[in-house]
C-alpha positions in Angstrom: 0.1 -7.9 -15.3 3.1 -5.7 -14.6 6.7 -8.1 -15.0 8.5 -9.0 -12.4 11.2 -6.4 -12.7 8.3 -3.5 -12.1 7.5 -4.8 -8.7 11.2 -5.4 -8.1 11.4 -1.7 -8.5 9.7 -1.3 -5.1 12.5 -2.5 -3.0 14.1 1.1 -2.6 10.9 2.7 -3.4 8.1 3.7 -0.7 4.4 4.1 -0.5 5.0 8.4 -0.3 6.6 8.0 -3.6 3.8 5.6 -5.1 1.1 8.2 -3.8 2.8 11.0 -5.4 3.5 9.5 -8.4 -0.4 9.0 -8.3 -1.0 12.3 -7.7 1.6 13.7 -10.1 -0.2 11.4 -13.3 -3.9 11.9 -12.1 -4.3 8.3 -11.1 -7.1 7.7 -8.5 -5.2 7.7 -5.3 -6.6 4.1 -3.3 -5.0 3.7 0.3 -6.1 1.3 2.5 -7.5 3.6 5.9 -4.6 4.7 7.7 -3.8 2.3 10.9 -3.6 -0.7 8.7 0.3 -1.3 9.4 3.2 -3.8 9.6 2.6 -6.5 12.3 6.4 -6.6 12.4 8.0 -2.7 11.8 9.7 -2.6 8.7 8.3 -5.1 6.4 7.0 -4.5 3.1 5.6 -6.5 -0.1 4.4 -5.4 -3.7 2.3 -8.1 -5.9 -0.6 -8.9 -7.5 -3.7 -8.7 -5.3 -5.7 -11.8 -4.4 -9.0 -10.5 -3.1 -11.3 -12.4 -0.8 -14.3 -11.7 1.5 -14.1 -13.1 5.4 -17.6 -14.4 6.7 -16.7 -15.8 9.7 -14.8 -19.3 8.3 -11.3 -20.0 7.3 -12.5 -21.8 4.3 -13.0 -19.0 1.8 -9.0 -18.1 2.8 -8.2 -21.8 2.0 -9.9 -21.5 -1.5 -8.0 -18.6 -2.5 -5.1 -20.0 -2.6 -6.3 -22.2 -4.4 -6.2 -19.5 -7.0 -2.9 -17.7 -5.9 -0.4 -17.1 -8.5 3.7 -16.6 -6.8 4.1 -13.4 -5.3 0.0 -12.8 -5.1 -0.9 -10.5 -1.6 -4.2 -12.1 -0.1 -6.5 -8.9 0.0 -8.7 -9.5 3.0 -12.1 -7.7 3.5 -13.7 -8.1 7.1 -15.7 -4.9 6.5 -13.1 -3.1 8.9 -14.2 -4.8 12.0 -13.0 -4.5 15.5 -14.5 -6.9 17.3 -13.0 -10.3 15.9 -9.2 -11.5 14.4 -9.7 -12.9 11.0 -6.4 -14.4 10.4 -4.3 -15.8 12.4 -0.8 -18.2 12.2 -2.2 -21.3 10.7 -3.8 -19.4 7.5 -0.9 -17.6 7.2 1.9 -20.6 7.1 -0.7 -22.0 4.4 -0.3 -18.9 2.7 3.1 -19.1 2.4 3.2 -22.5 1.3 0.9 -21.6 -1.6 3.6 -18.8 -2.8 1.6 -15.7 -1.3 4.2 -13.0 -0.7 2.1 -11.3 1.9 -1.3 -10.5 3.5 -3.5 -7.3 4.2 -6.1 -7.3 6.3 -9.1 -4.4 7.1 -9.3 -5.9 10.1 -7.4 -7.4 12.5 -5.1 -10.5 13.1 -3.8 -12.6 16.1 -0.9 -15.0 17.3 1.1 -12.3 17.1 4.1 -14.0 18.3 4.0 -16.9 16.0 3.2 -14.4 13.2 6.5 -12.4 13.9 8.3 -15.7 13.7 7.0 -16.8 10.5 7.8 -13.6 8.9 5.2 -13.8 5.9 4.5 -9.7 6.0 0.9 -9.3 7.3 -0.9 -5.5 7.6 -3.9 -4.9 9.8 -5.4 -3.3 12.3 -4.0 -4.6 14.7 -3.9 -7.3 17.4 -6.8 -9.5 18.9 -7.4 -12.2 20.7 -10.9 -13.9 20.4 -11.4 -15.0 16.8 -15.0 -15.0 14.6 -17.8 -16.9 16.5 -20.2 -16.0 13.4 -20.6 -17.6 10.0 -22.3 -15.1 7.4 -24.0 -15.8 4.1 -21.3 -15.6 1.7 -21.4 -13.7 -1.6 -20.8 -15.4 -4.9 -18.0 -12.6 -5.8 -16.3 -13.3 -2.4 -13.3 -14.6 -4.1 -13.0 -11.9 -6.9 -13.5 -8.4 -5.4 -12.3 -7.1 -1.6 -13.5 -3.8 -0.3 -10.9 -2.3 1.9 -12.3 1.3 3.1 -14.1 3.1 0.2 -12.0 1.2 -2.4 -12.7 -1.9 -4.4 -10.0 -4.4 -5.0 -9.3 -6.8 -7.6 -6.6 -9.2 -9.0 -6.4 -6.1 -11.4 -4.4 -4.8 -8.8 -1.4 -4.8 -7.9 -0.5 -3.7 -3.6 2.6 -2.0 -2.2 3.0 -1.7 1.5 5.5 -0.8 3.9 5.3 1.2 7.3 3.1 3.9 6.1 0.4 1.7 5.0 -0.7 0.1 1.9 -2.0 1.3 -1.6 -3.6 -0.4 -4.5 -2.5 0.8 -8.1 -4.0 -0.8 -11.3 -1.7 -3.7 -13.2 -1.8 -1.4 -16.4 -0.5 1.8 -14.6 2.5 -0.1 -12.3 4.7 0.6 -14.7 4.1 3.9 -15.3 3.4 4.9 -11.7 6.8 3.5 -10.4 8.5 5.2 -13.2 7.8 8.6 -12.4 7.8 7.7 -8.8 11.4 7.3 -9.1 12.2 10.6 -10.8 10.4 11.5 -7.3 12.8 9.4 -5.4 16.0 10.8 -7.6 14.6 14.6 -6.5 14.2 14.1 -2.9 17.3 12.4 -2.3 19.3 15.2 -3.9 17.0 18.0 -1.8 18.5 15.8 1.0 21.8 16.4 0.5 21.8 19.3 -0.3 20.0 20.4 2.9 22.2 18.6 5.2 25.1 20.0 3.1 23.5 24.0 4.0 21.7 24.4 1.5 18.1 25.1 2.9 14.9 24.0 1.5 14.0 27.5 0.6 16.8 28.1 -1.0 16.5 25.0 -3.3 13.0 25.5 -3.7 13.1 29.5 -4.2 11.1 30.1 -2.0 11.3 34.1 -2.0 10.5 33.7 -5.9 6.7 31.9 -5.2 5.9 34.4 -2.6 7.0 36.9 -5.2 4.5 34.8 -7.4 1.5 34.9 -5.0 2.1 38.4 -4.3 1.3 39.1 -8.1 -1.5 36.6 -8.3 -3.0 34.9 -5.4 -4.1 32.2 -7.3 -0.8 30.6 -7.8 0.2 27.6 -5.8 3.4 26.3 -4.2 2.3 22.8 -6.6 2.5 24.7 -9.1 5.7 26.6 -8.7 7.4 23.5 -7.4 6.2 21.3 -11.0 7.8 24.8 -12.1 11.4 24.4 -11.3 11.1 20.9 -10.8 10.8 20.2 -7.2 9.0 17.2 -5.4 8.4 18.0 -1.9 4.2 17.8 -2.3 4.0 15.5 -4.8 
């Protein structure tokens, strides 16, 4: 499991920077589907993921945390669906008093108002009101694995999200990814300044040169000139 100073590392990191640093070491990129956000703008967590599998009772939430380790993120699958809240204030205080550091859900939540209040960073879908009136079969593996979109999620995991959604990077690659997703950070923040202090993007990025590049072979990417002269802006 990545140590504590790795996820640590997150706190002036973001989920653009975890993505490219993905991108940039050939990791599989795994983002839950876009519109699974903040409840409350600006929070963010990073931990180990504790999967589980919603089939219509609050009990399978209960025996997860059961399992939870400090700082775990409960990992919920509801399959995505629209037309019931899976979680709502009660499951999440008992989530914080079992030392989870934060919940995502494909799906959606409610008690919005008491969840803003309790703070415990939750991501969904959004808002509902009428909560699950089914009660599914449930799965032996509904405590170990979590689909959320196309991707399969397991405590091998470990989740960062903030406000432009949530990603799930395996424990043996966290330290590696947030390494070079730093470099990233270092790279960007100096293409800042230097914009705001005149110096255009174009300039920094020498721009005229890769057009000048293209011109002479087509195949040749703006990727690749930027990895050239040691720009971020893509990735």
């Amino acid at each position: 499991m990545p140590m504590l100073k790795d996820l640590a590392d997150f706190a002036d990191l973001s989920t653009p920077l975890v993505a490219d640093a993905c991108v940039r070491l050939g990791e599989p990129l795994r983002a839950a589907p876009a519109g699974v956000l903040p409840v409350v703008a600006g929070q963010r967590v990073a931990g180990r993921a504790l999967p589980v599998r919603h089939y219509g009772s609050v009990d399978v939430f209960l025996e997860a945390f059961t399992r939870a380790g400090p700082g775990d993120v409960l990992v919920i699958d509801n399959a995505g669906r629209r037309d019931e809240a899976c979680i709502g204030d009660l499951a999440v205080l008992e989530a914080e008093s079992a030392g989870v550091a934060g919940v995502v859900v494909w799906g959606l939540h409610r008690d919005t108002p008491d969840l803003v209040e309790i703070g415990l960073p939750v991501f969904s879908y959004g808002r509902h009101a009428p909560g699950p009136v089914r009660l599914d079969p449930r799965d032996p593996d509904a405590l170990t694995t979590a689909r959320i979109g196309e991707h399969q999620v397991t405590a091998a995991d470990v989740v960062f999200a903030d406000d432009d959604g949530v990603l799930f990077v395996p424990a043996a690659r966290v330290a590696a990814v947030l390494q070079v997703a730093r470099t990233l950070f270092r790279t960007e923040r100096e293409q800042a300044r230097r914009i705001r202090a005149g110096e255009t993007l174009r300039a920094q990025t020498r721009f005229d040169a890769f057009l000048a590049g293209r011109a002479e072979d087509p195949a040749y990417t703006f990727r690749q000139h930027l990895r050239r002269i040691g720009g971020a802006i893509e990735e």
